[in-house]
C-alpha positions in Angstrom: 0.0 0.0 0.0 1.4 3.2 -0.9 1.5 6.2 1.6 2.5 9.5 2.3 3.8 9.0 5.4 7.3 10.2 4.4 6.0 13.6 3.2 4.1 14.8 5.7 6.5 13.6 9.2 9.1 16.5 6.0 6.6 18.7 6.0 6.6 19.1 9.9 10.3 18.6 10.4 10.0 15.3 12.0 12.2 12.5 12.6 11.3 9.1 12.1 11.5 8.9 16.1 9.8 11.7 17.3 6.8 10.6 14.8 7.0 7.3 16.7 7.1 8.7 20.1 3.6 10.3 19.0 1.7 7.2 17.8 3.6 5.1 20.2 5.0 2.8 18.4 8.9 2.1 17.1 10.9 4.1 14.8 11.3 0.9 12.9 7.8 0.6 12.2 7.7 4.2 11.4 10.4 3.3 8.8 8.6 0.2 7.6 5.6 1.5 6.7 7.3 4.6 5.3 9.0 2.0 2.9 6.2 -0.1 2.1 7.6 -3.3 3.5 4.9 -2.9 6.4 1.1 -2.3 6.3 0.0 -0.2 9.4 -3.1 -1.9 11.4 -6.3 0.0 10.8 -6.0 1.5 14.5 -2.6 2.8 13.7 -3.5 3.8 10.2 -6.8 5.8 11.2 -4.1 7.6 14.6 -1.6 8.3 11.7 -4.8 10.0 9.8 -5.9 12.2 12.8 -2.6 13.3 14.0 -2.0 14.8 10.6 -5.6 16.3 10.2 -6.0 14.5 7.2 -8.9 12.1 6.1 -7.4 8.5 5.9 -7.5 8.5 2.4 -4.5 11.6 2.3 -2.3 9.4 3.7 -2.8 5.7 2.5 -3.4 4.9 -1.0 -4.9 0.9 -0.9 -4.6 1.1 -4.6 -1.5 -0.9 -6.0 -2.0 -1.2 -9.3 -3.1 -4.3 -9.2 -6.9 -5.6 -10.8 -9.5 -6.3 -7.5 -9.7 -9.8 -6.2 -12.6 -11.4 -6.1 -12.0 -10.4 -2.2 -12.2 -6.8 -3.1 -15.9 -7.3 -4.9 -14.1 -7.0 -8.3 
C-alpha cells in the first residue's frame, strides 16, 4: 500500500522517532511503513490519519495497481 507517510512527518520537520514517540509505536515501524515493506493496522493507520488532520485517504493509497480480487468485490 502506498502512503505519504514520508512527506508529511518532512513537511513538519519530523524525525522518524519523534513521529513514533507520538503514535507510540517504534521508529522501525515508522520506517517500515514509510517504505512499504509494512502495512499499518487500521487503528494505527486511522491515529496516523488524525494526527495529521487528514482524512485516511491523504495518507494511504490501498490502490497498488493491481486488478481487484474477487475479495475486493471485483
Amino acid at each position: 500500500m502506498k502512503n505519504r507517510l514520508r512527506v508529511l512527518r518532512a513537511e513538519r520537520e519530523w524525525s522518524q522517532a519523534e513521529l513514533a514517540h507520538r503514535l507510540t509505536v517504534s521508529r522501525q515501524t515508522v520506517n517500515a511503513i514509510e517504505t512499504g515493506k509494512y502495512d499499518p493496522s487500521l487503528p494505527l493507520a486511522f491515529r496516523i490519519a488524525k494526527l495529521f488532520d487528514k482524512p485516511i485517504e491523504a495518507v494511504f493509497d490501498p490502490d497498488d495497481g493491481q486488478p481487484p480480487t474477487q475479495a475486493d468485490g471485483g
